[in-house]
SERO-4910 file (N, C-alpha, C, O; in steps of 0.05 Angstrom, whole numbers):
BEGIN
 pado doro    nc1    nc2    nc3   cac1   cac2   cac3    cc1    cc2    cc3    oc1    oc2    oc3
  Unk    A   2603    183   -510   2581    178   -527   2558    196   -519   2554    200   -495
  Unk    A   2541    206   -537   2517    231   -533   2502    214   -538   2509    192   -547
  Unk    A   2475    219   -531   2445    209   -546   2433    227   -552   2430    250   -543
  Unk    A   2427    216   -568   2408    244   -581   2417    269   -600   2441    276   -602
  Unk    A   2398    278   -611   2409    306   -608   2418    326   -582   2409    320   -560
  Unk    A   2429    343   -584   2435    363   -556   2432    343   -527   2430    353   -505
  Unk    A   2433    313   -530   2428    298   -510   2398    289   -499   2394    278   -477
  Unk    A   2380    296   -517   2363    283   -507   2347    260   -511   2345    248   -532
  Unk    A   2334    253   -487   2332    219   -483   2302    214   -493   2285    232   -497
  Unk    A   2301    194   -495   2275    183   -512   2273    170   -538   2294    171   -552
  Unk    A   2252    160   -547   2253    141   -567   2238    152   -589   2219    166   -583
  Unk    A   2243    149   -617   2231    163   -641   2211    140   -643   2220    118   -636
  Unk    A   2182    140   -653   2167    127   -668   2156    139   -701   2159    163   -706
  Unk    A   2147    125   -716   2144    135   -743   2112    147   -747   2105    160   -766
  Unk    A   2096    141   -725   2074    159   -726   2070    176   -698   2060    198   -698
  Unk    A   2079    162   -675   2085    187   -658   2102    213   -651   2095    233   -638
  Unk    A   2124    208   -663   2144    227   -664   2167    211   -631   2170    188   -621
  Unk    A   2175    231   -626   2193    229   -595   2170    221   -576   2147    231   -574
  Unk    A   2177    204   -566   2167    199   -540   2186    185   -523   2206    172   -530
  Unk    A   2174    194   -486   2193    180   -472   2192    146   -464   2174    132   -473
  Unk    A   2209    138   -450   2212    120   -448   2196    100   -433   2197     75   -430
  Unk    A   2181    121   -422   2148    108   -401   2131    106   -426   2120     86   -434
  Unk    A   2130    128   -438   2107    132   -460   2116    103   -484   2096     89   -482
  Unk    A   2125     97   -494   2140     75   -508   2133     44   -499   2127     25   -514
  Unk    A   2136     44   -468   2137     18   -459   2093     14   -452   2080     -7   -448
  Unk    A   2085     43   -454   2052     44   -451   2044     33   -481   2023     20   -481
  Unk    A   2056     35   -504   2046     42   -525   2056      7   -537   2042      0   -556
  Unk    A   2073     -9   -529   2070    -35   -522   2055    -47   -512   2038    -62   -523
  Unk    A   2057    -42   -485   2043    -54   -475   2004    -55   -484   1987    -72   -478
  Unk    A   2000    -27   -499   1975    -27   -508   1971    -44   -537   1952    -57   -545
  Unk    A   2000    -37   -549   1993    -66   -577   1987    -91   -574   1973   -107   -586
  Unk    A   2005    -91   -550   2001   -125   -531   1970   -137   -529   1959   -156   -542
  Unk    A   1961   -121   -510   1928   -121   -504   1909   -111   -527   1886   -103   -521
  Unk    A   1918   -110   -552   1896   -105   -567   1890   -140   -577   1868   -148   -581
  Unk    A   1901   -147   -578   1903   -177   -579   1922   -194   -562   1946   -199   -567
  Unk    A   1905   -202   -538   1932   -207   -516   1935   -240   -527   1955   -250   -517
  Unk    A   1920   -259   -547   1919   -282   -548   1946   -297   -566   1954   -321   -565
  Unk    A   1956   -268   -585   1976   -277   -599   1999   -277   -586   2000   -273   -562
  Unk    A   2019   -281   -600   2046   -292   -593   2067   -268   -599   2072   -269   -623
  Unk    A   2078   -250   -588   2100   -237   -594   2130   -240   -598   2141   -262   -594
  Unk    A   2140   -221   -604   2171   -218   -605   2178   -194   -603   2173   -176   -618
  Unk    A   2199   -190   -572   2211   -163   -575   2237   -163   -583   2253   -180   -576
  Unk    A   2242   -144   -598   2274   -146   -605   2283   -126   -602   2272   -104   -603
  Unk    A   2308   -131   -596   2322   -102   -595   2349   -108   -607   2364   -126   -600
  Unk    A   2354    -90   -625   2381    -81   -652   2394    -67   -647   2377    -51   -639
  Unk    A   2418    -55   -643   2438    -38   -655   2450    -43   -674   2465    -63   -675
  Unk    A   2445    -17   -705   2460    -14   -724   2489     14   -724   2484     36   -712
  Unk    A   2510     10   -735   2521     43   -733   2529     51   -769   2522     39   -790
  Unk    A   2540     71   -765   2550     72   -787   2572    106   -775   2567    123   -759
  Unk    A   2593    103   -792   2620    114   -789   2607    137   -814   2595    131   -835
  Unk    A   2614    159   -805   2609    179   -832   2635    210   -817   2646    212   -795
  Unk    A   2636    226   -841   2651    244   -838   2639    276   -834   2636    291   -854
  Unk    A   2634    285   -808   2612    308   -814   2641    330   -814   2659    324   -798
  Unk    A   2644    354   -831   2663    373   -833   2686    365   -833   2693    350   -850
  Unk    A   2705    376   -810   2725    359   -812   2733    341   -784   2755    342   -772
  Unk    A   2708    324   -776   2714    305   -756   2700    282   -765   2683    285   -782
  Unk    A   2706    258   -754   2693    239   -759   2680    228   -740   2693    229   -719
  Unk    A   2646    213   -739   2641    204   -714   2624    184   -723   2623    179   -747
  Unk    A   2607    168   -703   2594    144   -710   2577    147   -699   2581    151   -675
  Unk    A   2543    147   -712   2524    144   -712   2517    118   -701   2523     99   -714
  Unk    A   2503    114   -676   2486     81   -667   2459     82   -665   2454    100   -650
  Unk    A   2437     70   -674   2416     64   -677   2408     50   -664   2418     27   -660
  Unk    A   2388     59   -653   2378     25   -632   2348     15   -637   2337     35   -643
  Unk    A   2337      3   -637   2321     -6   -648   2299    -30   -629   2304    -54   -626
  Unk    A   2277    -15   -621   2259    -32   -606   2231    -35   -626   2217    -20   -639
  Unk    A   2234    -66   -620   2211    -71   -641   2193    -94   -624   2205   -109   -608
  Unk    A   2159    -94   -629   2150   -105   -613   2135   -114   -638   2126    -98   -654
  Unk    A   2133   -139   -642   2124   -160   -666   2107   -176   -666   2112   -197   -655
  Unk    A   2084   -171   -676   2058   -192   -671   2056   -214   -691   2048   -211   -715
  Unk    A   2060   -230   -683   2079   -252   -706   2055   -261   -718   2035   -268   -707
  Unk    A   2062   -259   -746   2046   -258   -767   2015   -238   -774   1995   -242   -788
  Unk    A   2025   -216   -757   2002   -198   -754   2011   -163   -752   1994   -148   -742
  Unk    A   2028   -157   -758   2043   -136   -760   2066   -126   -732   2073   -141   -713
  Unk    A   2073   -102   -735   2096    -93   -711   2093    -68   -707   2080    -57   -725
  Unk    A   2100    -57   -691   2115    -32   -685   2137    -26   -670   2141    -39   -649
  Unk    A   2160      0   -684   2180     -1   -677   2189     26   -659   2168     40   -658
  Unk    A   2196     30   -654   2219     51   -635   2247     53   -642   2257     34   -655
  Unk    A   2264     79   -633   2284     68   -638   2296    106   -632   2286    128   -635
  Unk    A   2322     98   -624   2339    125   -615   2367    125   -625   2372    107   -640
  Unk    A   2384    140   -619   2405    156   -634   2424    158   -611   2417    166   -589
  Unk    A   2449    148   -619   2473    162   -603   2496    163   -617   2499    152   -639
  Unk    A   2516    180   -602   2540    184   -631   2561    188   -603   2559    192   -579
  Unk    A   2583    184   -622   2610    171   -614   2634    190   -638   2641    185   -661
  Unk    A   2639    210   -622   2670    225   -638   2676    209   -647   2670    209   -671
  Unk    A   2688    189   -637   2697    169   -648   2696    142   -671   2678    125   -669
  Unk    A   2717    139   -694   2702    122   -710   2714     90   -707   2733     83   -720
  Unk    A   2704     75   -693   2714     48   -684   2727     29   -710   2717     32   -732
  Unk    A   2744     15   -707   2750     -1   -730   2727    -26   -718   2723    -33   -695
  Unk    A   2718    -33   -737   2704    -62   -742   2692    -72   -721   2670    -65   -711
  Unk    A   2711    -93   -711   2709   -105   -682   2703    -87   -659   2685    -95   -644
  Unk    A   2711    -71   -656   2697    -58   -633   2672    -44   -644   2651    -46   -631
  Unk    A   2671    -33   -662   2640    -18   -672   2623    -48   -663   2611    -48   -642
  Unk    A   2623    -67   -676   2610    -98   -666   2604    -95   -639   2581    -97   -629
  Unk    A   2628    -91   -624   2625   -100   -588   2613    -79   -579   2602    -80   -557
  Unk    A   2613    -54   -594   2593    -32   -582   2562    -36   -585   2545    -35   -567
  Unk    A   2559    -39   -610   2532    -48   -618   2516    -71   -606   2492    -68   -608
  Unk    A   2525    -97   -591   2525   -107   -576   2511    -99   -550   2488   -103   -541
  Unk    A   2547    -80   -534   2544    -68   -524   2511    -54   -515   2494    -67   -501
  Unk    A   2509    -34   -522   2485    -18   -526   2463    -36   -528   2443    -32   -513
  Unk    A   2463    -61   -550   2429    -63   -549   2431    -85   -516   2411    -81   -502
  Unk    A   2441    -94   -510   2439   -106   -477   2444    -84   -456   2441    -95   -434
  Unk    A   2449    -60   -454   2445    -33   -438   2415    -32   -437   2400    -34   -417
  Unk    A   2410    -27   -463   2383    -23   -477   2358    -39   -460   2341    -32   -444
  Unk    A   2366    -65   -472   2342    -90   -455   2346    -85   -427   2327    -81   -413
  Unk    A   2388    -87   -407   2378    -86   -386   2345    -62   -367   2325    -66   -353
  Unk    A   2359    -44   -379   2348    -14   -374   2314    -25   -384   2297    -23   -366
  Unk    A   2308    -31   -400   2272    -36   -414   2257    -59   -390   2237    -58   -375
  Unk    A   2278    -82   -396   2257   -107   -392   2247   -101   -365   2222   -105   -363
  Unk    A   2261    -92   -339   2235    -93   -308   2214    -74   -323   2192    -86   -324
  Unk    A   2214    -54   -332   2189    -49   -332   2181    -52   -357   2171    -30   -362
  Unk    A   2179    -70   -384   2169    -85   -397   2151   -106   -380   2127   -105   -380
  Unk    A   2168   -126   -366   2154   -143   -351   2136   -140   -331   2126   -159   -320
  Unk    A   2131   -107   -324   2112    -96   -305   2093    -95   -328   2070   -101   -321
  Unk    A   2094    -91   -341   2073    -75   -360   2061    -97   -379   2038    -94   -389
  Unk    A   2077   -121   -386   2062   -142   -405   2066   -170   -395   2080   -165   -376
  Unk    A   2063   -191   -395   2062   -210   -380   2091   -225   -395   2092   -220   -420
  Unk    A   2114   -242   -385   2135   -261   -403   2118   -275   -422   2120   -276   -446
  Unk    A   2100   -288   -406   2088   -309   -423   2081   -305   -452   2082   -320   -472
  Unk    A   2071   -277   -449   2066   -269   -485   2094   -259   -497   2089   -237   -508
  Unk    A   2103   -261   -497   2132   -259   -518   2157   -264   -508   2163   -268   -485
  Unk    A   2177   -266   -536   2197   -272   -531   2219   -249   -532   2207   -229   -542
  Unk    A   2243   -244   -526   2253   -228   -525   2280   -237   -536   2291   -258   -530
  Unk    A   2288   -219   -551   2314   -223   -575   2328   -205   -573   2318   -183   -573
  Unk    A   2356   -207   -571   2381   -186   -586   2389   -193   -602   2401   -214   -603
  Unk    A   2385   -173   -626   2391   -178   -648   2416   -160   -659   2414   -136   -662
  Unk    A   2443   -179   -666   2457   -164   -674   2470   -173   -706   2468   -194   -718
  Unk    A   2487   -143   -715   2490   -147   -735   2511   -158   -751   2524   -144   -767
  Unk    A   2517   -193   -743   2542   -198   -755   2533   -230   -770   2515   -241   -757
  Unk    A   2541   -242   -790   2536   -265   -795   2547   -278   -813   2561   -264   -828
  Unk    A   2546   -304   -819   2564   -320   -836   2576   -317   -853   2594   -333   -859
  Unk    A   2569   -292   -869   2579   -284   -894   2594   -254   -883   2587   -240   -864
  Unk    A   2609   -251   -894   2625   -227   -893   2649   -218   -872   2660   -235   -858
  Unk    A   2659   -189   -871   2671   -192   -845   2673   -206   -820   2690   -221   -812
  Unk    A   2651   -197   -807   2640   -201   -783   2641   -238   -775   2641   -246   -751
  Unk    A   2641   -249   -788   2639   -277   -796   2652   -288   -762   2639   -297   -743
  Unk    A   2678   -283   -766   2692   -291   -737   2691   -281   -708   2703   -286   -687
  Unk    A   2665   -258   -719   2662   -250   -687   2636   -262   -673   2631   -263   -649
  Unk    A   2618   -272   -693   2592   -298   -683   2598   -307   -660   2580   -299   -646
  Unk    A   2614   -321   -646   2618   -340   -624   2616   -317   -597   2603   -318   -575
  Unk    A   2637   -294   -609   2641   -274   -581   2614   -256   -576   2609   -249   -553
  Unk    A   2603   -251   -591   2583   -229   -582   2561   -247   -584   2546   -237   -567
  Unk    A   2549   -265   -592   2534   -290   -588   2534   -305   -560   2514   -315   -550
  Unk    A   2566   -306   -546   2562   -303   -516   2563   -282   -505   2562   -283   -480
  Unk    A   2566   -260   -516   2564   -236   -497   2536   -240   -490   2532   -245   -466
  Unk    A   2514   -240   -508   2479   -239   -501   2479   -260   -482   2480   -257   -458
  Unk    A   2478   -283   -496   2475   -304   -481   2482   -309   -454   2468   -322   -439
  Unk    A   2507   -297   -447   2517   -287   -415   2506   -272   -397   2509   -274   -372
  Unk    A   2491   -256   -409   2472   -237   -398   2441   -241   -389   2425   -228   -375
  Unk    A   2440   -273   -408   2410   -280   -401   2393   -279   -418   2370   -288   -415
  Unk    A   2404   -262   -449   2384   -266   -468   2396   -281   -486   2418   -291   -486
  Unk    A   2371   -284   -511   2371   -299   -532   2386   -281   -569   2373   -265   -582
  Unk    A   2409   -290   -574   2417   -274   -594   2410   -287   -619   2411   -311   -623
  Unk    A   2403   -266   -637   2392   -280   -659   2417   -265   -683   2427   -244   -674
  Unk    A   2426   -272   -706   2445   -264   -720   2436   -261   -746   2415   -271   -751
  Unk    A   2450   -245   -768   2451   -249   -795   2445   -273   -804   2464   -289   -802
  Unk    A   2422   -284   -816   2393   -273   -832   2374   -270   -808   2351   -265   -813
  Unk    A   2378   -271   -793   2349   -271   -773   2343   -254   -754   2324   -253   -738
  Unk    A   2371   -235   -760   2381   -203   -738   2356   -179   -756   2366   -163   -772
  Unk    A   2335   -178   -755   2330   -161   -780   2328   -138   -767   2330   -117   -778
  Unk    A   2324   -143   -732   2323   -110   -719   2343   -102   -716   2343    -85   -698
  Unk    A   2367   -106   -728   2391    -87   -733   2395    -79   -758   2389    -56   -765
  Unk    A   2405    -96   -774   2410    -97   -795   2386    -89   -820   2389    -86   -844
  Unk    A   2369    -89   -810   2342    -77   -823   2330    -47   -821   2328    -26   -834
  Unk    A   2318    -63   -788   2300    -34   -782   2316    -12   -773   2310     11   -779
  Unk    A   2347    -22   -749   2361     -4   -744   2367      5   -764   2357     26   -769
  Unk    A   2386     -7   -783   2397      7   -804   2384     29   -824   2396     47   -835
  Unk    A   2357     24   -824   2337     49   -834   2345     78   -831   2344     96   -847
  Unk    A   2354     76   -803   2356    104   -786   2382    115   -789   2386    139   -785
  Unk    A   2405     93   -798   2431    105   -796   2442    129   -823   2465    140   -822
***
């Protein structure tokens, strides 16, 4: 799996452009303290999508960091990796997974240097839920998060995958 273009690391924003991953967790932590009194939500999504570039096929993953000032707007982040490879179903699921708990491990110590627990909550949001395919994989990747220590949220309530990630794919 690559990130990025040509491999490189960092997170896209929609009015900053690329920035790194220090720069990202400053630019939180400054939404945080513009009003430290409200209540947050961080989430983090992986969306993919399977496409055919020439004559190979590979899969696009989106990831998706969003910092949510509940009932007061958000901002998001969010980066790129690709995979030769095009997963059937179930594993595209366990990758996406996968990745957004890489994601949080790798963020949250220095999230939690930089903003206090007390102001927000922290979510993996992935993209599978009652209706459709994915229907029978709820239980397994629902304890994959949960095993790890976070809180998974699913189809209708996954929107940082299936929403904001999916924007990007």
């Amino acid at each position: 799996m690559k990130n990025g273009k040509n491999g490189i690391l960092g997170f896209n924003n929609p009015s900053e452009g690329v920035v790194s991953v220090g720069k990202m967790i400053q630019e939180i932590a400054d939404f945080v303290e513009d009003e430290p009194d409200s209540f947050y939500r961080l989430v983090i999504g992986t969306d993919s999508q399977s496409r055919r570039v020439n004559d190979r096929h590979e899969c696009i993953y989106i990831t998706a960091i969003v910092i949510h000032r509940q009932g007061k707007g958000a901002r998001y982040f969010w980066r790129k990796a690709f995979s030769e490879k095009t997963p059937v179903l179930r594993d595209k699921i366990y990758k996406e997974t996968q990745i957004s708990l890489d994601c949080a491990q790798e963020l949250v110590p220095s999230l939690r240097n930089a903003i206090t627990s007390a102001k927000y909550d922290l979510e993996i949001h992935i993209d599978v839920g009652p209706l459709g395919k994915t229907r029978d994989m709820i239980k397994e990747v629902v304890g994959m998060v949960n095993g790890n220590g976070f809180t998974a949220k699913t189809k209708p309530q996954a929107w940082g995958a299936s929403s904001v990630a999916d924007k990007h794919t």
